[in-house]
Structures are given as structure tokens and as C-alpha cells.
C-alpha positions in Angstrom: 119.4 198.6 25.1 116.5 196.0 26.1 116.8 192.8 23.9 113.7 192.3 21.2 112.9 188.9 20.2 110.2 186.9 18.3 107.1 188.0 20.2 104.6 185.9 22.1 101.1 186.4 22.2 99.3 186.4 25.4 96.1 184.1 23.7 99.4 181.5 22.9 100.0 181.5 26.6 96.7 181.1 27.5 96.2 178.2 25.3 99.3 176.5 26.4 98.3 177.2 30.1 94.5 176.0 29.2 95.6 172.7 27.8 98.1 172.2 30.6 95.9 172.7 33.5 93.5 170.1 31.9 95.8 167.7 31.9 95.0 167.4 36.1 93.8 165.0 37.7 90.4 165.8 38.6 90.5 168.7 36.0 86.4 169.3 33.7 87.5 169.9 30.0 86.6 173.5 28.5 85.7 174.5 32.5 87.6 177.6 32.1 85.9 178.5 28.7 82.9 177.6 29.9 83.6 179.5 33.6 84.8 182.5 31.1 81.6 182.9 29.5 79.2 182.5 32.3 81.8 185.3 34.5 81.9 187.6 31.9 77.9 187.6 31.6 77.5 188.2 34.9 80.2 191.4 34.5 78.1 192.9 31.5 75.2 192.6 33.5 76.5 194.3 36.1 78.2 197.0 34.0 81.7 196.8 34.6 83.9 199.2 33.5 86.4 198.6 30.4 89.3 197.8 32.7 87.7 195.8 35.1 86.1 193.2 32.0 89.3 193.2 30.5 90.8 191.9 33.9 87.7 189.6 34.6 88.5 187.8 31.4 92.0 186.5 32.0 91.0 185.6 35.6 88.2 183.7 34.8 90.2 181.9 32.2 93.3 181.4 34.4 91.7 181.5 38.2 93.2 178.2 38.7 97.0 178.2 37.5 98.1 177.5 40.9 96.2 174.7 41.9 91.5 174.5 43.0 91.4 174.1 46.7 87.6 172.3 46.3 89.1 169.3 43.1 93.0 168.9 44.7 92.1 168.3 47.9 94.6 170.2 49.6 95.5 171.4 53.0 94.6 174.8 54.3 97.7 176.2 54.8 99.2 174.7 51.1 95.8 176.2 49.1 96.7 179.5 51.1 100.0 179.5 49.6 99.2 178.1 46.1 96.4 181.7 45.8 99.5 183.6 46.6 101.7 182.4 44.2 98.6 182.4 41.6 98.0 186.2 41.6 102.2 186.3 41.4 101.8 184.3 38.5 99.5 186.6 37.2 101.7 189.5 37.7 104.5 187.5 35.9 102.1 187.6 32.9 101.9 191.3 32.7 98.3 191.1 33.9 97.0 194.1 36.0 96.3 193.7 39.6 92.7 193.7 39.3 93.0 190.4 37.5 96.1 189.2 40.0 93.8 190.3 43.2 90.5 188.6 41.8 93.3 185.0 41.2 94.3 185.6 44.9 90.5 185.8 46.4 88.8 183.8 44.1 88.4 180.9 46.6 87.4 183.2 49.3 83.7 182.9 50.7 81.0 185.7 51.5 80.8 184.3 55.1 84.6 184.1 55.9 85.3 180.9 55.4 87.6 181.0 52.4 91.2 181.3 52.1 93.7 182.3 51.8 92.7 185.3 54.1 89.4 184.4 55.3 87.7 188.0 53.6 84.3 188.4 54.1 81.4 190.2 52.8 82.3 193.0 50.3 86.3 192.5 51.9 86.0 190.5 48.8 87.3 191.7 45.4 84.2 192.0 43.3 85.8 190.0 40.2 87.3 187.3 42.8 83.2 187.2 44.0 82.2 186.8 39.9 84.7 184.3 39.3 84.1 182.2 42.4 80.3 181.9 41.0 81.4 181.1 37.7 83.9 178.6 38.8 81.1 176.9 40.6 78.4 177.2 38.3 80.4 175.1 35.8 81.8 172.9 38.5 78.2 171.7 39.5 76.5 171.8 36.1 79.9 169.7 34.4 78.7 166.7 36.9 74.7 167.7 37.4 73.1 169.7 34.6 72.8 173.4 34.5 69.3 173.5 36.2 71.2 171.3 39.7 73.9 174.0 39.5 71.7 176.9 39.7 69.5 175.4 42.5 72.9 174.6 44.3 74.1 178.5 43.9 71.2 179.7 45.2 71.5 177.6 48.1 74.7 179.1 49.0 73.9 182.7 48.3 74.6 184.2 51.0 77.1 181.6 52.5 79.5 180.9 50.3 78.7 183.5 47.7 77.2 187.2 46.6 73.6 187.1 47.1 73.4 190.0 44.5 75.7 188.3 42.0 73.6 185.0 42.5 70.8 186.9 42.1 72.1 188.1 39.0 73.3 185.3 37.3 69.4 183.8 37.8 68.1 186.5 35.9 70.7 185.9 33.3 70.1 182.3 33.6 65.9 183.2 33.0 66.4 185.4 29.8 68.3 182.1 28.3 71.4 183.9 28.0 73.4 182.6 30.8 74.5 179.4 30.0 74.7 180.1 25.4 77.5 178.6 24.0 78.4 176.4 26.6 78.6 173.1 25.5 80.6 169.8 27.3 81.5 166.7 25.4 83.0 166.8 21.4 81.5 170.3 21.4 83.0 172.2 23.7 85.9 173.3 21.3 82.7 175.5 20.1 83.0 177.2 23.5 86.2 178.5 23.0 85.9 179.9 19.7 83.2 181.6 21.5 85.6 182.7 24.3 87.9 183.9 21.9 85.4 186.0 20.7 85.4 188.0 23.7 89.4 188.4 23.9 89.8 192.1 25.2 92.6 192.4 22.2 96.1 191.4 21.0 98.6 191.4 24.2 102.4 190.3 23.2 105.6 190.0 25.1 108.4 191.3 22.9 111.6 192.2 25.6 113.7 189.7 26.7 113.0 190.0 30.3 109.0 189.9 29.7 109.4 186.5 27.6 111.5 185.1 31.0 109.3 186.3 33.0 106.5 184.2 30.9 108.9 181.2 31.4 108.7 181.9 35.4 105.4 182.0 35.2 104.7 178.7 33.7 107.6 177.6 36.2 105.8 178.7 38.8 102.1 176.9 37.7 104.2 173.3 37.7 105.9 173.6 40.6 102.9 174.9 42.7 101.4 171.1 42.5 103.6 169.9 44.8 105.1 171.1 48.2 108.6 168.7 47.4 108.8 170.9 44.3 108.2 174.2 45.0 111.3 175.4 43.7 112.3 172.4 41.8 112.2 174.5 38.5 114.1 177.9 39.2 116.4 175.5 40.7 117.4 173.8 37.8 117.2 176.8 36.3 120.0 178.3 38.0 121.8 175.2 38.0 121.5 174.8 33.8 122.6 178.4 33.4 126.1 177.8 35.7 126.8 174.8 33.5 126.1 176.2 30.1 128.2 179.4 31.1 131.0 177.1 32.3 131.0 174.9 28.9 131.5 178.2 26.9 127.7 178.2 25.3 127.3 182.1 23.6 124.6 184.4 25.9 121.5 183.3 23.3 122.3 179.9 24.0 122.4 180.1 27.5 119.2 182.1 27.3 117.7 178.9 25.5 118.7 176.4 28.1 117.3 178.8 30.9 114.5 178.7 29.4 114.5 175.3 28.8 115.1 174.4 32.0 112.1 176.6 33.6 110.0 174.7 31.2 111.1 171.0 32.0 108.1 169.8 34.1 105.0 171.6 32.7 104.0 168.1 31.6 104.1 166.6 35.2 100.4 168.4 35.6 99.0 165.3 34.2 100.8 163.4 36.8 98.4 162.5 39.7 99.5 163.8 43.3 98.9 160.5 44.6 102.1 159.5 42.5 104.0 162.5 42.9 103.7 162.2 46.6 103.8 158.7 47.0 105.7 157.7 50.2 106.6 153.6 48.7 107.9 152.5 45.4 106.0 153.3 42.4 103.9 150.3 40.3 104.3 149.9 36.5 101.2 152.3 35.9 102.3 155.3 38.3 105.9 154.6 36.0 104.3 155.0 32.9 101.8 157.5 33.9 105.5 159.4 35.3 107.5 158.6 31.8 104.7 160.4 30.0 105.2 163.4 31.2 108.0 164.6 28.7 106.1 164.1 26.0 103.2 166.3 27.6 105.8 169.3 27.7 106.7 169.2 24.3 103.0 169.4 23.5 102.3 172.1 26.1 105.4 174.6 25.0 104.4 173.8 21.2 101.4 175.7 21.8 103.7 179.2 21.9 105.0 179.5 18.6 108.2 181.1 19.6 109.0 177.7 22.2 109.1 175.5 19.3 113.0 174.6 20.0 112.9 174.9 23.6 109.9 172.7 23.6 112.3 170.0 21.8 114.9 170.7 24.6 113.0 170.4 27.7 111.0 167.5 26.0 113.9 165.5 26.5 115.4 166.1 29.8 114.7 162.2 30.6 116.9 161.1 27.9 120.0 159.1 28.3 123.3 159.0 26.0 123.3 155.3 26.2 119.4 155.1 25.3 118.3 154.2 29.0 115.9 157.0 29.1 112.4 158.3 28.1 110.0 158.8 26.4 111.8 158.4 23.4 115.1 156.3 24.3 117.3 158.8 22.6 120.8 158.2 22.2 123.8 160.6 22.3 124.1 161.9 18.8 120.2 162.8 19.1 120.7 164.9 21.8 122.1 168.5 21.5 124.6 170.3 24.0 121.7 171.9 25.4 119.2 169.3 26.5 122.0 167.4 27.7 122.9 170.4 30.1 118.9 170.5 31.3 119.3 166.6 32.1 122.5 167.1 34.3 120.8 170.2 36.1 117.6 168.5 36.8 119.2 165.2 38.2 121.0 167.6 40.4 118.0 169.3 41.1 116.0 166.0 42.3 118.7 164.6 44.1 119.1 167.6 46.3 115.7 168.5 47.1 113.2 166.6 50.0 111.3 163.9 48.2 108.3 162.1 50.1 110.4 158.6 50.1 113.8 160.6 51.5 115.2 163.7 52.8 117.4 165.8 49.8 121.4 164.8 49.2 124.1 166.9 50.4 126.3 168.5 47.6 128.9 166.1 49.0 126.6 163.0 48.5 125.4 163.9 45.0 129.0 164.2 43.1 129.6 160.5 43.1 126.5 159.8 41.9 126.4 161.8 39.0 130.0 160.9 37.9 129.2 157.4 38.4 126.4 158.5 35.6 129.2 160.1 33.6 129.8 159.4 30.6 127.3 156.5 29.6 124.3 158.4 30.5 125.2 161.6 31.5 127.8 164.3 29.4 130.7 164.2 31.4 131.3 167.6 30.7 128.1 169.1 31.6 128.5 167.1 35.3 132.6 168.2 35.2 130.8 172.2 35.0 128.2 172.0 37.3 130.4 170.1 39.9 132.8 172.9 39.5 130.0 175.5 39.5 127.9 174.3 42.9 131.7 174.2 44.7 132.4 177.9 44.4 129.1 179.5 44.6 126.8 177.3 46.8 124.0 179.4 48.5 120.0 178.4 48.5 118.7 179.2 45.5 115.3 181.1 47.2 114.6 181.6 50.8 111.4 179.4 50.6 113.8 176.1 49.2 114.5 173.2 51.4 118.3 173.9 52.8 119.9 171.3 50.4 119.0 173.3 47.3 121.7 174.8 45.9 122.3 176.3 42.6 125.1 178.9 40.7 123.7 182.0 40.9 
């Protein structure tokens, strides 16, 4: 028999995602509600079917969980990968493919010049087209007025986008209608009451393996930010799981600290990449701007009703027993079982992955350190267990990690 649990609404994901993904660098606050409204326009006008508006909506609203090629500045190859993983991401969210395909191709361009395959023409998924106008609609108008950003999509019609759909959204944009309760500054919040208005209806996740798969997901959004990450959070994952079996902790419980663990480093999207990947030594703002990021993840997961507890959990995987750590400077008797296993795992985790100042530990390297940790900062228990974990089941945890990844599987 599948395991029920408290369910989880799809709009709760969304808003956590939403408020995460404008916590980037670079990021336009309300752009996806604002992107939402102007995409879905440009669908009624065209008179899309039920299914396809329904799909349009969550991939206007969540076209860039895996990174914008055009604000992040990223290689080719990397914003190939990061479309990839979005529409998997999508998929990990019970979304249809429609919406997963129009994620994928959403920074493809009319004249072949996009990526991740280089489409052109009508190759293109008609809701990737929409979305890649919408994106760039709000983009341009965010920094230059609406009346600049529809001068600049016309300019590219043909190029970069749909001539038809630009065509489209000018005649939208001449009736008045286009651009109706989109609003920047202290009203945008205004916009996504409006947004929420056009919700296609109530989506939850209920069975056990949907609401880990949710946890992937959101695994998967963090980790696509940076290439020394990429599997940073399954990794620890895996690693939290061996230890809290090994300690004894009951099935729910390691369910929790899974799930925990996946979570962990949601809040490091409002960590710049220029500290993330930061060859040298850090200054006292990258630090601070880096010890922040806890407290980001607590915010993030409280936005899912159901995360409450694991948002407390993976909110304090910085912590120390001896009250070294951060945000908060907890000590041992403020910190459960369970967060204390997430902090051992992810240690492991960052000491045996590549970082961009050193190549990852070997296995062999990494147990003196962490008992050397033991017990003033670190549960010596929790290190005893994973030690004894990684030694009898050491395999890469995916085929995409770095070599040095290892994890209890």
C-alpha cells in the first residue's frame, strides 16, 4: 500500500519556488507574474486548447527554475544542460510534458540560434515560442518601459522570435489589454493575486513518493546554479539517509532527514555566483552574504505548509554543538538528532566534491577531519555511522558526480 501524508499544494510549491528564484542575483521581482499574465494573453488570443493553457501557465510561471541563460551569464554548453534538467524538474512536479517541453525550449530562438538544441522556425514548441516572448517582454519593459519593450520585440520578430506571436501580442498590446495588471515596484504583489486568478485549479501531492519527488525537484533548482554542485544535494541525501538508518532513527524519521537534506541549500540561490565560484578566499561581505543562506531556506520551505519541521531542520545544517556555527550560533541541546545528521552529511558532502579553490577529498582524507570535528562540533555518533556507512557501500552516488562523491546507497 502507497504511503498518504499531509498533502501539498502545487500553488505552495510554486510560491516557494517564486520567492526562491528571486532571491538571484540579477533576478526582476514579480517577472514571472508579470511574464505569466502577458504569456497567457498571448495563448487566449491565439485560442489554445484547455490542456495546452493549463501547461502554458506553470511554464510561464516556472520557465526559469534551472537557471536564464540571457541574466546568469552562463556558458553554452552549462545553459544547455541547466534547460535539460529544467523540463526534468518539471516532470518531478507532476507537470505534463507540454509544460516540461515548453521549460526545455524556452530559450530557443526562431532563427536557430538558441539552445539547448538550436530548433528553428516552427521546430520550436509553440508554448516554449509564447513564453520566450513573454519572458522578454517583461525583461525589457522591467528596465525600459513597456512601450521600449515592445519596439525591441518587434525588432527581433523574426530573429529571435515568432513573427505571428509578436504580431499578436502588438495587437493585444493596442486594445490596452496586454500589459493590465502588471505593475513593478510596492504593487506588484497586485500582479499575483491577479496571477492567481488564472490558476488552472487545485493540484496536490498526497503519496509519499510524489512529495520526494517535490523535494528532488527543489533539489534539483539549487544545485543547477552551480557546476561544483550539481549533485551536491542528492549527495547528502544519500549520505543523511545511511547515517540516520545506522543510528536506529524509525522509517518516518529517516524520511524527514531525507527530506531535509534535499532541502539544505535552497537558500544558497541568493548567493551570487561570483562567490560561489570564487577561485581565492572569500572577504567579510561574500561570508556574510554565504552565512545568510540558512536562514533563506527556512523562509523558502516555510512557504509549503507541510515543510514546516523540515524547514527548521535544514535551516540549521551550519550549526555547531559548541556554538561555532551559523546563522543562529546554536548549541547542542538546541539541535535535534536529525539536523545534526544533515550537518555531518553535508560536511561530507563538501569535502568530497570539486570546489573552484580545490579538487574533492578522498574518503581516506575526509575521516580525520571529521573526527577531529567530533564531538565539539560535530555528533560523534552521526560521524561514527556515516564513517561506517561510506566504508562498506562506496559507489558514485550518480553517473554525472565528480568521482570523489560517494554516498550509502
Amino acid at each position: 500500500m502507497r504511503k498518504r501524508e499531509e498533502a501539498i499544494s502545487l500553488s505552495e510549491v510554486i510560491s516557494a519556488l517564486g520567492y526562491a528564484l528571486e532571491l538571484k542575483e540579477g533576478s526582476v521581482k514579480g517577472h514571472a507574474q508579470r511574464s505569466c499574465l502577458v504569456g497567457m494573453r498571448i495563448g487566449r488570443e491565439i485560442r489554445l486548447g484547455a490542456v495546452e493553457m493549463d501547461a502554458l501557465y506553470y511554464a510561464l510561471l516556472l520557465k526559469d527554475v534551472a537557471g536564464n541563460y540571457f541574466i546568469d551569464g552562463m556558458d553554452v554548453a552549462q545553459a544547455s544542460l541547466r534547460a535539460v534538467r529544467g523540463a526534468s524538474i518539471m516532470r518531478k512536479l507532476g507537470l505534463n510534458e507540454l509544460a516540461a517541453e515548453a521549460v526545455r525550449c524556452a530559450e530557443e530562438r526562431w532563427d536557430g540560434g538558441g539552445i539547448p538544441d538550436s530548433l528553428r522556425g516552427e521546430e520550436i514548441p509553440l508554448l516554449a515560442r509564447i513564453c520566450a516572448v513573454a519572458r522578454y517582454l517583461d525583461t525589457v519593459a522591467s528596465v525600459s518601459g513597456t512601450r521600449r519593450a515592445m519596439d525591441a520585440l518587434a525588432e527581433r520578430g523574426g530573429s529571435w522570435f515568432d513573427r505571428g506571436l509578436v504580431r499578436v501580442a502588438e495587437s493585444i498590446a493596442e486594445r490596452g489589454e496586454l500589459w493590465k495588471g502588471c505593475f513593478w515596484g510596492e504593487q506588484q504583489d497586485e500582479t499575483r493575486h491577479v496571477v492567481c486568478d488564472l490558476d488552472p485549479g487545485r493540484r496536490e501531492y498526497r503519496e509519499a513518493a510524489e512529495i520526494d519527488r517535490v523535494c528532488e525537484a527543489f533539489a534539483d533548482v539549487v544545485d543547477a546554479k552551480s557546476h561544483f554542485t550539481f549533485s551536491h544535494s542528492i549527495g547528502v541525501a544519500d549520505a543523511a539517509r545511511g547515517i540516520a538508518e545506522r543510528v536506529g532513527l524509525r522509517e518516518d524519521r529517516v524520511q524527514v532527514v531525507r527530506r531535509a537534506a534535499l532541502l539544505h541549500d535552497i537558500g544558497k540561490l541568493s548567493v551570487s555566483n561570483r562567490i560561489l565560484d570564487k577561485v581565492g578566499g572569500l572577504n567579510a561581505a561574500e561570508w556574510r552574504a554565504v552565512r545568510q543562506h540558512p536562514g533563506y531556506t527556512r523562509r523558502i520551505l516555510e512557504h509549503v505548509e507541510p515543510f514546516h519541521e523540515i524547514a527548521v531542520i535544514a535551516g540549521q545544517h551550519h550549526e555547531k554543538l559548541d556554538g561555532s556555527g551559523y546563522p543562529n550560533r546554536m548549541v547542542a541541546r538546541d539541535l535535534s538528532l536529525e539536523a545534526r545528521i544533515v550537518a555531518v552529511a553535508d560536511i561530507y558532502g563538501a569535502l568530497s566534491e570539486d570546489r573552484p579553490y580545490r579538487a574533492g577529498l578522498e574518503f581516506e582524507q575526509i575521516v580525520p577531519i571529521l573526527k577531529d570535528l567530533a564531538p565539539k562540533k560535530l555528533d560523534r555518533d552521526c560521524v561514527e555511522a556515516l564513517v561506517d556507512v561510506v566504508a562498506s557501500h562506496r559507489k558514485p552516488v550518480f553517473a554525472h558526480a565528480t568521482p570523489l562523491v560517494y554516498a550509502a546507497v
